[in-house]
N, CA and C atoms as a LAMMPS dump frame, in Angstrom:
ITEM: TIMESTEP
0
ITEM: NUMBER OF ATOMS
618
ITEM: BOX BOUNDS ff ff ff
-5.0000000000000000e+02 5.0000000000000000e+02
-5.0000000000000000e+02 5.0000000000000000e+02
-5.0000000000000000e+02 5.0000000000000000e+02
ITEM: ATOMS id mol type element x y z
1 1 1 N -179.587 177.899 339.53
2 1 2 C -179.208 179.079 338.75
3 1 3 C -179.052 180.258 339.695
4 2 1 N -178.129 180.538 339.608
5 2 2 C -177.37 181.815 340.877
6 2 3 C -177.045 183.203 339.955
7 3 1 N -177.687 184.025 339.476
8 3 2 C -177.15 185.615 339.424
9 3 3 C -177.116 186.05 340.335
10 4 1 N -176.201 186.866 339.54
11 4 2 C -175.574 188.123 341.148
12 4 3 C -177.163 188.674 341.498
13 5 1 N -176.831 188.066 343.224
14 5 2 C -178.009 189.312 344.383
15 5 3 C -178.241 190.402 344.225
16 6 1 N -176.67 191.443 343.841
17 6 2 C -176.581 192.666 343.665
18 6 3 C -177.715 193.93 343.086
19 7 1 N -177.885 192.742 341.471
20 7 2 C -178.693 193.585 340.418
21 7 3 C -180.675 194.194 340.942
22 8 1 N -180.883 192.548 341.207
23 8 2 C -182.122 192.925 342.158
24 8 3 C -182.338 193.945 342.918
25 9 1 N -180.934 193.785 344.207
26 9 2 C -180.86 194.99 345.117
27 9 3 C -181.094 196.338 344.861
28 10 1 N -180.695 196.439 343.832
29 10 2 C -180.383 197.797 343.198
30 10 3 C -181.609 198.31 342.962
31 11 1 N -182.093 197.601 341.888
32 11 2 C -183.765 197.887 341.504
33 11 3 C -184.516 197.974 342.688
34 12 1 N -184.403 197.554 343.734
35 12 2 C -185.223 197.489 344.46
36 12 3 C -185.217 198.88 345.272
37 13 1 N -183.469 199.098 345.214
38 13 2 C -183.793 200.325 346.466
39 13 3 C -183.773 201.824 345.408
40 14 1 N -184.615 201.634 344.36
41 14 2 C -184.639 202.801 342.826
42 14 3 C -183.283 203.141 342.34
43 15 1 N -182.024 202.563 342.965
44 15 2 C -180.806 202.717 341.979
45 15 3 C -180.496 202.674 340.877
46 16 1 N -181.774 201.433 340.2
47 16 2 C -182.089 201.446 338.955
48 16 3 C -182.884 201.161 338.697
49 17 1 N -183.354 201.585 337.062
50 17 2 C -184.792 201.638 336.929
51 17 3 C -184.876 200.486 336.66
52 18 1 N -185.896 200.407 336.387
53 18 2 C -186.6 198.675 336.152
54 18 3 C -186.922 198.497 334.905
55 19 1 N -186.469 197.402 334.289
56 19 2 C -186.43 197.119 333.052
57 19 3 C -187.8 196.641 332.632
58 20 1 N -188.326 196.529 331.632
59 20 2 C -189.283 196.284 330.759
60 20 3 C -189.452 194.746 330.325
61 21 1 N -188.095 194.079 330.124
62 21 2 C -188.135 192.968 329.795
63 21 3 C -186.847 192.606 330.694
64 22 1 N -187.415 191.369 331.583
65 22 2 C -185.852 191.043 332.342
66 22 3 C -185.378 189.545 331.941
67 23 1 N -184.531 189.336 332.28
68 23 2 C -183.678 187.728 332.248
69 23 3 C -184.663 186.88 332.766
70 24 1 N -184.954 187.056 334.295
71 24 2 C -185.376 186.792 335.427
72 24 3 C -185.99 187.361 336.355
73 25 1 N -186.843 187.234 337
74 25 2 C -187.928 188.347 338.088
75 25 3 C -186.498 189.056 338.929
76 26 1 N -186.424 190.201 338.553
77 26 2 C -185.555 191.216 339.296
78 26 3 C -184.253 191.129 338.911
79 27 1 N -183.978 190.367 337.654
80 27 2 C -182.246 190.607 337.199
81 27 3 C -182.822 190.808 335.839
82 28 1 N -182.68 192.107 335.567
83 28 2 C -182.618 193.211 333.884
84 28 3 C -181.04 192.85 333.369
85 29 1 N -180.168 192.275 333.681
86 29 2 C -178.951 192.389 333.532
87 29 3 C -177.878 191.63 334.182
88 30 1 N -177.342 191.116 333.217
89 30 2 C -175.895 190.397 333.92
90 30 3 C -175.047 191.301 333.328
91 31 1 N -173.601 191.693 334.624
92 31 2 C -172.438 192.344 333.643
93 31 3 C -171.18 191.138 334.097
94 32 1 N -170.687 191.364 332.975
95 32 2 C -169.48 189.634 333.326
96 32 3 C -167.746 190.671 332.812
97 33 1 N -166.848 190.194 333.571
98 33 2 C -165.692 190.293 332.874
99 33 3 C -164.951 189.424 331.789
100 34 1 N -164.555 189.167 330.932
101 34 2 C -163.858 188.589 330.249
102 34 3 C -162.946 188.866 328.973
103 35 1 N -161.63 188.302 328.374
104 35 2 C -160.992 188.865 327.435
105 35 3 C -160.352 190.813 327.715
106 36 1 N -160.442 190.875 329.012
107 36 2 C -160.058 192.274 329.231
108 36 3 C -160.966 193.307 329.385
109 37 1 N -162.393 193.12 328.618
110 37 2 C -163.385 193.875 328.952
111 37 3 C -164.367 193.379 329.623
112 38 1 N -165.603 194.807 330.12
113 38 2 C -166.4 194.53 330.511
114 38 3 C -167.582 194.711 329.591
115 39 1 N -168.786 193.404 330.042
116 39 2 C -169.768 193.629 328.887
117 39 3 C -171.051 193.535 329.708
118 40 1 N -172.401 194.342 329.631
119 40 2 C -173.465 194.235 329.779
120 40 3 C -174.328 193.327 329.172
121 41 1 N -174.757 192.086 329.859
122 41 2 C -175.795 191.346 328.737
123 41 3 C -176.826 191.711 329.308
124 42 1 N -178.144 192.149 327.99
125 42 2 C -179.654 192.187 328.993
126 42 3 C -180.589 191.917 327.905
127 43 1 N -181.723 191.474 327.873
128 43 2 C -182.527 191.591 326.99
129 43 3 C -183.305 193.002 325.747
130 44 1 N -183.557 192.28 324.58
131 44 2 C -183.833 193.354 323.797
132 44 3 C -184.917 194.175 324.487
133 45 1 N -185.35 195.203 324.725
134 45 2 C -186.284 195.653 325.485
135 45 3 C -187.463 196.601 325.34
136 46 1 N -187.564 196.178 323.531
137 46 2 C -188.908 196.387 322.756
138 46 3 C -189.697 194.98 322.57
139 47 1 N -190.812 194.858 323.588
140 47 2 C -191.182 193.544 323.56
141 47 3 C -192.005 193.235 321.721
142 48 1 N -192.22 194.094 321.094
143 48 2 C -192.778 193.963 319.404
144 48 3 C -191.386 193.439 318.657
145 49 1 N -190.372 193.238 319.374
146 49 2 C -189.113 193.184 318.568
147 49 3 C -189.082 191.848 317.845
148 50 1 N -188.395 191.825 316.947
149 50 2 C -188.521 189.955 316.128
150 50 3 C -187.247 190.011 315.494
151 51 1 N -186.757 188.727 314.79
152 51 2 C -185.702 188.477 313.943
153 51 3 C -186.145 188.604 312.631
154 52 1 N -184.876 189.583 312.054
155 52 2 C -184.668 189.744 310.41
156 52 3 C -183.737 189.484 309.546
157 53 1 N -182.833 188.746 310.293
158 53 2 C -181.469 188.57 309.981
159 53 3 C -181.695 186.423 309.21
160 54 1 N -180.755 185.957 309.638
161 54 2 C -180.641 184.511 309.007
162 54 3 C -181.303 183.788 309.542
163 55 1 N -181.472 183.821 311.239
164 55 2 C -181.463 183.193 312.186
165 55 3 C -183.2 183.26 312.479
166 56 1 N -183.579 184.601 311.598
167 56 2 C -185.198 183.534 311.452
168 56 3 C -185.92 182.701 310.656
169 57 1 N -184.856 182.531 310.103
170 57 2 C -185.279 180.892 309.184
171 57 3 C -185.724 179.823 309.774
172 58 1 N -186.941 179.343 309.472
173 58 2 C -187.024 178.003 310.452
174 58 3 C -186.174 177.029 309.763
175 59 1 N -186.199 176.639 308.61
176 59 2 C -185.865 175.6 308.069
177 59 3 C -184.421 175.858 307.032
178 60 1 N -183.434 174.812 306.807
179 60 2 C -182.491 174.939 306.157
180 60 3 C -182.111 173.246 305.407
181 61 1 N -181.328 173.62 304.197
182 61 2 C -181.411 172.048 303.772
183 61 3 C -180.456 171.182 304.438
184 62 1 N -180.886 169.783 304.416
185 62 2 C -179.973 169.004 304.812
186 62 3 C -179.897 167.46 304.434
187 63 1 N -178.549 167.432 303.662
188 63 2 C -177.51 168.11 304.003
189 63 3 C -177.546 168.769 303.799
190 64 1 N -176.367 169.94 304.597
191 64 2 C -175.795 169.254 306.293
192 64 3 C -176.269 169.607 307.296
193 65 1 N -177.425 170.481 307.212
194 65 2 C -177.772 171.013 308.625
195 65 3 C -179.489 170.257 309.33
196 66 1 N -178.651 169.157 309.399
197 66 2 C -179.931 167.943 310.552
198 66 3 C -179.783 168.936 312.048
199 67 1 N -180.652 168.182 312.955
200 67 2 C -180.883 168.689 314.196
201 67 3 C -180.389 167.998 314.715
202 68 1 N -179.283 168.513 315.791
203 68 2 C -178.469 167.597 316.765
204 68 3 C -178.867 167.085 317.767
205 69 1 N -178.438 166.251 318.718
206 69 2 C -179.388 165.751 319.613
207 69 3 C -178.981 166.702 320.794
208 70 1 N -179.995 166.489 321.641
209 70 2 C -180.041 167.268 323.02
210 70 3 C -178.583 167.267 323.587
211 71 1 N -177.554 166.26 323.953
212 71 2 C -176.632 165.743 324.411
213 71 3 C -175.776 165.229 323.621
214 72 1 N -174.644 165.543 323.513
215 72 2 C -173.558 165.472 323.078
216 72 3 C -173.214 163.527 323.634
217 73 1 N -172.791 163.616 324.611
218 73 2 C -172.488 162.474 325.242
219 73 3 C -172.942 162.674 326.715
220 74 1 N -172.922 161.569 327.095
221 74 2 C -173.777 161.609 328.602
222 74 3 C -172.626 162.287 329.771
223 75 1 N -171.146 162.187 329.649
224 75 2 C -170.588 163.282 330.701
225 75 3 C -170.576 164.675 329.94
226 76 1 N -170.618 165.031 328.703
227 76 2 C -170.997 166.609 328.421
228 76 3 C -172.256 166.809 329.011
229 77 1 N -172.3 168.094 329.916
230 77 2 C -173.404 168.879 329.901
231 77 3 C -174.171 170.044 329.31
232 78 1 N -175.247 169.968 328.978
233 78 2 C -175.787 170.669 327.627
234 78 3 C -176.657 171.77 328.123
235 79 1 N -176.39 173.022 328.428
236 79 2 C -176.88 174.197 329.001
237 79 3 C -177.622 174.956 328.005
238 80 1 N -178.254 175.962 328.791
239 80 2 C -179.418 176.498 328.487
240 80 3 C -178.934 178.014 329.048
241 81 1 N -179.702 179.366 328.449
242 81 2 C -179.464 180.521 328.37
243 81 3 C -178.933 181.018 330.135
244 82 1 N -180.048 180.397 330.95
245 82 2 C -179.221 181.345 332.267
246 82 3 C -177.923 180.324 332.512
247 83 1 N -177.599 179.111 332.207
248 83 2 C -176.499 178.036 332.396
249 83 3 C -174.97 179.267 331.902
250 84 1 N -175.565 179.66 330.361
251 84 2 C -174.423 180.437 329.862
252 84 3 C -174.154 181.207 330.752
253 85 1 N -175.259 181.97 331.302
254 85 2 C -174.739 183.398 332.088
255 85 3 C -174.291 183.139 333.463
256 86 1 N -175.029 182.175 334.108
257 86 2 C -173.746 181.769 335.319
258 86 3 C -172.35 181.557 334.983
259 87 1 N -172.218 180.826 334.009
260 87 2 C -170.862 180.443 333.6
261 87 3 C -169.72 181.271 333.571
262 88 1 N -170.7 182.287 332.736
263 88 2 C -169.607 184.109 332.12
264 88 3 C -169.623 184.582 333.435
265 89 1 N -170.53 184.673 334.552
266 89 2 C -170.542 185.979 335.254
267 89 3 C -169.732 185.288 336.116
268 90 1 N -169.706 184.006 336.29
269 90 2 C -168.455 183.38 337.708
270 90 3 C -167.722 183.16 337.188
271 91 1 N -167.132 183.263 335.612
272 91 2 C -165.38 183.314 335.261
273 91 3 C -165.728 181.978 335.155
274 92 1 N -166.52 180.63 335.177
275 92 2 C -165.913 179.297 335.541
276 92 3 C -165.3 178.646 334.655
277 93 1 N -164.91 179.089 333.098
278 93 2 C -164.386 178.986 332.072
279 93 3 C -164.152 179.677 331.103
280 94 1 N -164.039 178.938 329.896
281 94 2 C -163.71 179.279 328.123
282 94 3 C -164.863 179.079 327.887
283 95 1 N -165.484 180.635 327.106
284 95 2 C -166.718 180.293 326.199
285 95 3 C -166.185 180.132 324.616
286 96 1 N -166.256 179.177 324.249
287 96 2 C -165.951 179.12 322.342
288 96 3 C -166.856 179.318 321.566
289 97 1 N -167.044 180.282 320.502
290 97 2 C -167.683 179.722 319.49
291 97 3 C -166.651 179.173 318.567
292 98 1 N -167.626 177.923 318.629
293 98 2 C -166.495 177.1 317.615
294 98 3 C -167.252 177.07 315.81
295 99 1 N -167.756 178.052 315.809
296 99 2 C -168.071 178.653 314.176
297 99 3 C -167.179 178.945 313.188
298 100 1 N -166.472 179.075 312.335
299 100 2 C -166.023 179.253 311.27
300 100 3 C -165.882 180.906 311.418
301 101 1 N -164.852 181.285 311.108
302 101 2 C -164.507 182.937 311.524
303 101 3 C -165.303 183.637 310.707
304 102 1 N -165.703 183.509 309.84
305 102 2 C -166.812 184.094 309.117
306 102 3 C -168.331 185.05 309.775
307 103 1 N -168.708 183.424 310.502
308 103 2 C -170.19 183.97 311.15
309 103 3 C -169.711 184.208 312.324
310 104 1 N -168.557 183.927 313.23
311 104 2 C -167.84 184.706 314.343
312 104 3 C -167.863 186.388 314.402
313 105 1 N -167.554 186.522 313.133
314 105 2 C -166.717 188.093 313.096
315 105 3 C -168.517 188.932 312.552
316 106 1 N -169.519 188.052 312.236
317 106 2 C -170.594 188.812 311.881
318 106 3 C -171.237 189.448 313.295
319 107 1 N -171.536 188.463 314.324
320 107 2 C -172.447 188.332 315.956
321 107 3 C -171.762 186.937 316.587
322 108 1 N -171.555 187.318 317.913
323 108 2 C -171.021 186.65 318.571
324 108 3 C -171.605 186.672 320.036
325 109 1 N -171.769 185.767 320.7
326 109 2 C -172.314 186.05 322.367
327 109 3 C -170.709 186.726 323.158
328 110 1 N -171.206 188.074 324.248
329 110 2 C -169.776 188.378 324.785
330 110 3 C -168.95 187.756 325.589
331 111 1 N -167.708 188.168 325.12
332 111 2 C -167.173 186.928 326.32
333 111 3 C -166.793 185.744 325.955
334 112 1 N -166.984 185.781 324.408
335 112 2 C -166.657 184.359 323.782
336 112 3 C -165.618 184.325 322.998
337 113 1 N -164.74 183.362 322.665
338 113 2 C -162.892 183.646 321.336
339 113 3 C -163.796 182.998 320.621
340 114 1 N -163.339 182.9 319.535
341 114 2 C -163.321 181.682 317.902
342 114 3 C -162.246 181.009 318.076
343 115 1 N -162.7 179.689 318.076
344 115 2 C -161.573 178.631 318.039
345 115 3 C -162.585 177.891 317.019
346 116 1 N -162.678 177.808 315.544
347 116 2 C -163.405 177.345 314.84
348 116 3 C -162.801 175.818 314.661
349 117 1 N -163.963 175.223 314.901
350 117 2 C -164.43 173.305 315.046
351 117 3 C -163.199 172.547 314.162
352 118 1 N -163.224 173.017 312.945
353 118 2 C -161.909 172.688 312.22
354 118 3 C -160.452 172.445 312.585
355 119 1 N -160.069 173.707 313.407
356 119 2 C -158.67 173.505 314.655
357 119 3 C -158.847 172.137 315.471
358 120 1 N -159.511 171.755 315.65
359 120 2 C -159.991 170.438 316.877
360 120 3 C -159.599 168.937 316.296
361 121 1 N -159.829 168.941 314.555
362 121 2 C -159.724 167.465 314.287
363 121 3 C -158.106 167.711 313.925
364 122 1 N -158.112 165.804 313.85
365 122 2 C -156.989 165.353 313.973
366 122 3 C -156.066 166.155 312.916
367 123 1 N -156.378 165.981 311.66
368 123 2 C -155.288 166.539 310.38
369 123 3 C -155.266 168.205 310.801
370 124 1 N -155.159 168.865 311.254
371 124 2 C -155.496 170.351 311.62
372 124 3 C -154.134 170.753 312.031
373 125 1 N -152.974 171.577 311.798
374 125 2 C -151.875 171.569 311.74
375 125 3 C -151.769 172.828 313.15
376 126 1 N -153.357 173.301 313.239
377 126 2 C -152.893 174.278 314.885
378 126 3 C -153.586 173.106 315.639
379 127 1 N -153.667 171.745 315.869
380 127 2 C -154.425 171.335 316.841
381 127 3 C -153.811 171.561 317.957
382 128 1 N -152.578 170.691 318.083
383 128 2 C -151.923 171.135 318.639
384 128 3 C -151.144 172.284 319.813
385 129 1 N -151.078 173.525 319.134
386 129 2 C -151.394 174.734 319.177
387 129 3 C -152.439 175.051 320.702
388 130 1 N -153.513 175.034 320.04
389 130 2 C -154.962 175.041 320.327
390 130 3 C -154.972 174.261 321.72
391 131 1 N -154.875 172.416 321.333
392 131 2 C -154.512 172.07 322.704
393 131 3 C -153.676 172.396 323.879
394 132 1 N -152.321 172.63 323.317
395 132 2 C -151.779 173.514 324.733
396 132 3 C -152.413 174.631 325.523
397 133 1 N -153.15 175.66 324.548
398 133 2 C -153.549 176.736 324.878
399 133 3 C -154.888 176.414 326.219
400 134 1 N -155.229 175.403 325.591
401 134 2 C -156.669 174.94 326.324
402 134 3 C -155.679 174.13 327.749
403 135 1 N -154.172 174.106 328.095
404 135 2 C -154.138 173.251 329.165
405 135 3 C -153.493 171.992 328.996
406 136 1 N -153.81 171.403 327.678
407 136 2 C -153.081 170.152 327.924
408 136 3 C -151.405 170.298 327.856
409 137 1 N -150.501 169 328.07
410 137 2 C -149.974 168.972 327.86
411 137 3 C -149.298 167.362 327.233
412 138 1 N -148.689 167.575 325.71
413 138 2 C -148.144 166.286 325.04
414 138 3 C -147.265 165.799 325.507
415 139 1 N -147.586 164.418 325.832
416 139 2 C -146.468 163.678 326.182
417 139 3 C -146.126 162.72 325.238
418 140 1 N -146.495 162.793 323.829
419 140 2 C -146.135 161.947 322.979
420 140 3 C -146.5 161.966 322.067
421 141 1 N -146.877 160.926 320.877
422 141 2 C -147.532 161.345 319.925
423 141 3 C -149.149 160.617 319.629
424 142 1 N -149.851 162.043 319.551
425 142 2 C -151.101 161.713 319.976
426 142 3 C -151.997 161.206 321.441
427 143 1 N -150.431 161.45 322.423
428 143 2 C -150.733 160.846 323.703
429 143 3 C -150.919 162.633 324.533
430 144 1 N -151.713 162.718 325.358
431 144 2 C -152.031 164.159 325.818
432 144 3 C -151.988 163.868 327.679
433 145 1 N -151.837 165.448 328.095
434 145 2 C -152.148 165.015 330.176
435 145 3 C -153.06 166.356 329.577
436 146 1 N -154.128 165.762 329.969
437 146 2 C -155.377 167.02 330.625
438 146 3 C -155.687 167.149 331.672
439 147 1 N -154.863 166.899 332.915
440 147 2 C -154.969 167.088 334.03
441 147 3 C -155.36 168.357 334.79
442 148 1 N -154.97 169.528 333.386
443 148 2 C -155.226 171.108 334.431
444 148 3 C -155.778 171.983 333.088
445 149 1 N -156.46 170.596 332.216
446 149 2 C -157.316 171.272 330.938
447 149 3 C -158.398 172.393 331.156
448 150 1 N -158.406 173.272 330.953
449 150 2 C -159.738 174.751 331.379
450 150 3 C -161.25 173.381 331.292
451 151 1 N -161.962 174.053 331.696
452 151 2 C -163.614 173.874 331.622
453 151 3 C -163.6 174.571 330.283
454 152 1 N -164.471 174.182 329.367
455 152 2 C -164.774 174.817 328.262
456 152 3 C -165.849 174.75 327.84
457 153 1 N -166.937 175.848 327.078
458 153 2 C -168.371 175.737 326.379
459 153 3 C -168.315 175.962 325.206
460 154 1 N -168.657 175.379 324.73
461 154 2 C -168.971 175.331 323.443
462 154 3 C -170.989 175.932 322.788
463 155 1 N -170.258 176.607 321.942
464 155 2 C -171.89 176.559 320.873
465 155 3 C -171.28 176.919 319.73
466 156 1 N -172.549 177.658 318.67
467 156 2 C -172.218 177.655 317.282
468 156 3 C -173.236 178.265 316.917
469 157 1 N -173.926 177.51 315.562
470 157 2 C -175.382 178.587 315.041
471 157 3 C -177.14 177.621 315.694
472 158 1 N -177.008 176.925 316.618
473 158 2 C -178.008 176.62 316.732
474 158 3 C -178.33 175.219 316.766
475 159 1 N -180.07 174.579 317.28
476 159 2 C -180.011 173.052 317.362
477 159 3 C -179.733 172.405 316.375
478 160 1 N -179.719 173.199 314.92
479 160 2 C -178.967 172.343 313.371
480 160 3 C -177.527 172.457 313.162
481 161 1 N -176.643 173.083 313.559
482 161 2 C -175.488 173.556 313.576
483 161 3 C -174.948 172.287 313.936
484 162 1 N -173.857 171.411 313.533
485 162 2 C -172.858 170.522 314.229
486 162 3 C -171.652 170.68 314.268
487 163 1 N -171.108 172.175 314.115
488 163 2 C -169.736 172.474 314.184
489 163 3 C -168.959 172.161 315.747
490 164 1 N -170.208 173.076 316.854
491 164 2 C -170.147 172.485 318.121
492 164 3 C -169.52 170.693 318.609
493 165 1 N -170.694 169.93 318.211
494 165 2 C -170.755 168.711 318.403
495 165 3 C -169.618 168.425 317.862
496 166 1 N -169.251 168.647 316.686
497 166 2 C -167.826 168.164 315.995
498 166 3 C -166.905 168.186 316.732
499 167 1 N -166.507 169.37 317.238
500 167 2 C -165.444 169.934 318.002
501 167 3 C -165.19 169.031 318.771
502 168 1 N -166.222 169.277 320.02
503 168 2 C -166.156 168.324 321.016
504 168 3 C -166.239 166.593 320.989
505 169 1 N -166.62 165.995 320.271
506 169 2 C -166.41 164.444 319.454
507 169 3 C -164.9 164.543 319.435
508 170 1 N -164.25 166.25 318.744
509 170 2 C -162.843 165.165 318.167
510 170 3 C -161.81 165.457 319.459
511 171 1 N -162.465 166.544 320.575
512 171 2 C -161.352 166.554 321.527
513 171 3 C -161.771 165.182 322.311
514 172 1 N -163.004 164.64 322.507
515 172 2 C -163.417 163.284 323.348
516 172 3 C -162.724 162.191 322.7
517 173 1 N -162.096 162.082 321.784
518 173 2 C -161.535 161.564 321.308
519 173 3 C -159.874 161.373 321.153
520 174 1 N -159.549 162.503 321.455
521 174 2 C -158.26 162.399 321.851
522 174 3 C -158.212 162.279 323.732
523 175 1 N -159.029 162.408 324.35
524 175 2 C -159.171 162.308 325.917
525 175 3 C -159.359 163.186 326.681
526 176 1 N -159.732 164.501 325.677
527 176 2 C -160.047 165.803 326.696
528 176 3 C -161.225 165.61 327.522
529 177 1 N -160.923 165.502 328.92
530 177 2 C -162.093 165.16 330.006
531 177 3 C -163.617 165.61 329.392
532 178 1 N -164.375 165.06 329.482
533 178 2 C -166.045 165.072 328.967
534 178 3 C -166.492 166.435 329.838
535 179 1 N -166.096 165.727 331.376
536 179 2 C -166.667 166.259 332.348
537 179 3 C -166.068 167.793 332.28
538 180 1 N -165.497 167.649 331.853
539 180 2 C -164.471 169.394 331.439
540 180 3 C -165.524 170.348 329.973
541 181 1 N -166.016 169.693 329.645
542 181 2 C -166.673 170.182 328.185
543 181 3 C -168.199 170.987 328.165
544 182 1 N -168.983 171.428 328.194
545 182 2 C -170.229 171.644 328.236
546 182 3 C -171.048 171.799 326.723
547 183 1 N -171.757 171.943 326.365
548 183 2 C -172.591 172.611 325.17
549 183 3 C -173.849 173.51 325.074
550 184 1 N -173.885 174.72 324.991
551 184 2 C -174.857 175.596 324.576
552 184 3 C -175.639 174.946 323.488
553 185 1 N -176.458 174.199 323.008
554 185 2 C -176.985 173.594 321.856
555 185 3 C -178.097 174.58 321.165
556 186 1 N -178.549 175.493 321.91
557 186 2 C -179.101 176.616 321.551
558 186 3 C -178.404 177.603 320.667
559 187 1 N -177.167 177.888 320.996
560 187 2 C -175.903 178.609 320.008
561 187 3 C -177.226 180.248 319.73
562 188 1 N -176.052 180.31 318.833
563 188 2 C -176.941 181.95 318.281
564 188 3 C -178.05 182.128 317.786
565 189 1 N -178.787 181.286 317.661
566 189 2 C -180.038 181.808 316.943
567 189 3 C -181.123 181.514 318.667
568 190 1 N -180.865 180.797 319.343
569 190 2 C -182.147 180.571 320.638
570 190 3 C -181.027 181.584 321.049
571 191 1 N -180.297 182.204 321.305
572 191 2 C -179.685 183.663 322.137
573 191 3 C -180.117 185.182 321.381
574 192 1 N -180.267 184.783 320.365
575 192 2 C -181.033 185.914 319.457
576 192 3 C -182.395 186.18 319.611
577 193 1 N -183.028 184.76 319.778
578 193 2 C -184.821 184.86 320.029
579 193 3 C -184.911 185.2 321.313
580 194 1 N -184.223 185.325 321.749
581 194 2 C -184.4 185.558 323.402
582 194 3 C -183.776 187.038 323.601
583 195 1 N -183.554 187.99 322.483
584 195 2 C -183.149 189.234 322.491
585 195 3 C -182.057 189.531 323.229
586 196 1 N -180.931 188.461 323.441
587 196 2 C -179.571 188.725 324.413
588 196 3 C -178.56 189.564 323.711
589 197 1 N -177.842 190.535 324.322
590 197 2 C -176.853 191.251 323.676
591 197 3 C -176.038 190.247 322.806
592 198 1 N -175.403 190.852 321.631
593 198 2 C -174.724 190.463 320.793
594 198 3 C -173.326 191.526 320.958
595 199 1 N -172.122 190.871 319.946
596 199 2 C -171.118 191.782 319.626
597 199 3 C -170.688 191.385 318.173
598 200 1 N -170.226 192.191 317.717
599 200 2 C -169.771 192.368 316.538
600 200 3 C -168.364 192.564 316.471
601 201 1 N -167.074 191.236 316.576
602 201 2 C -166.163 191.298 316.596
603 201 3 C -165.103 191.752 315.572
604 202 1 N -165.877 191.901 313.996
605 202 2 C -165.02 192.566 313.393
606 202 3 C -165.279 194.444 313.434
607 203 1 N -165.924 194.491 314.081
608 203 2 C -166.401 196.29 314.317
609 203 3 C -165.518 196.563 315.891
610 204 1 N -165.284 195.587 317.009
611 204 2 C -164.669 195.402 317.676
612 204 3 C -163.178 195.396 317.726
613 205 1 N -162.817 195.194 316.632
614 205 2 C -161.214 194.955 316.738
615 205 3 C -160.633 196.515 315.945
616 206 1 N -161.871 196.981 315.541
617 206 2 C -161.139 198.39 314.959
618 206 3 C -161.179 199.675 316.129
């Protein structure tokens, strides 16, 4: 796990103050580019702080919301909170939430589009669409080249959530490289308990 040297530096030589609650011993802060802007992620930094929103529910019924497994498939790799933030802060891909535009447009991690899980399966009339955008290219029908397909991450609402898993099942299925795919399985609610900046993309677009 590699954050920028920089942030430490800083704190160290009083450039900045020192945070209360950090990521990591001496990084208060990742700032990442993506989608055109720039965004500050850092922790909430009232340590009495708690969840009041959905996402402190422990429990929900199921059906449909079982607990997914750790791993998607054995070439997806299944990351964890500083995994995300290397990812964003070195550009090394597409972060998706692949949620339903609904709970997209409520909180979103920064740095992330909606390409909701639904676009991905087969009957889906933007799959298509969607797949070019991500890189591939059709050479037939139902036949794809993912040869210069993006890296992509995926999450959603959490270890009960399977919109994620869906997604990625139905692109592994048409042949979008595994090794190209990752999963946040934590999604928004373990990025919430962990007090990480949020955005609010329909307050965003106005």
């Amino acid at each position: 796990m590699k954050l920028s040297y920089l942030v430490p530096a800083l704190v160290a030589s009083g450039l900045l103050q020192a945070s209360e609650v950090e990521i990591v011993k001496g990084v208060p802060f990742v700032e990442i580019k993506a989608n055109g802007k720039t965004y500050k992620i850092e922790r909430e930094q009232r340590p009495d702080s708690y969840l009041t929103n959905a996402f402190a529910l422990t429990s929900r019924p199921s059906p449909p919301f079982f607990i997914e497994p750790f791993k998607v498939s054995d070439k997806v790799e299944t990351y964890g909170e500083l995994e995300v933030l290397e990812f964003l802060e070195h550009q090394k891909g597409l972060l998706i939430d692949a949620r339903l535009e609904n709970w997209y447009q409520k909180s979103a991690i920064p740095g992330s589009v909606n390409i909701p899980f639904k676009l991905f399966l087969a009957d889906s009339p933007e799959r298509d669409k969607v797949l070019s955008e991500l890189g591939g290219v059709k050479k037939g029908v139902g036949v794809w080249d993912f040869s210069n397909a993006k890296t992509i991450l995926f999450y959603c609402n959490g270890a009960w959530c399977g919109q994620s898993p869906t997604a990625i099942n139905a692109l592994s299925e048409i042949g979008y490289p595994e090794e190209k795919m990752k999963y946040y399985r934590g999604g928004m609610q373990a990025w919430q308990l962990l007090g990480f900046t949020t955005i609010v993309p329909s307050q965003e677009a106005k």
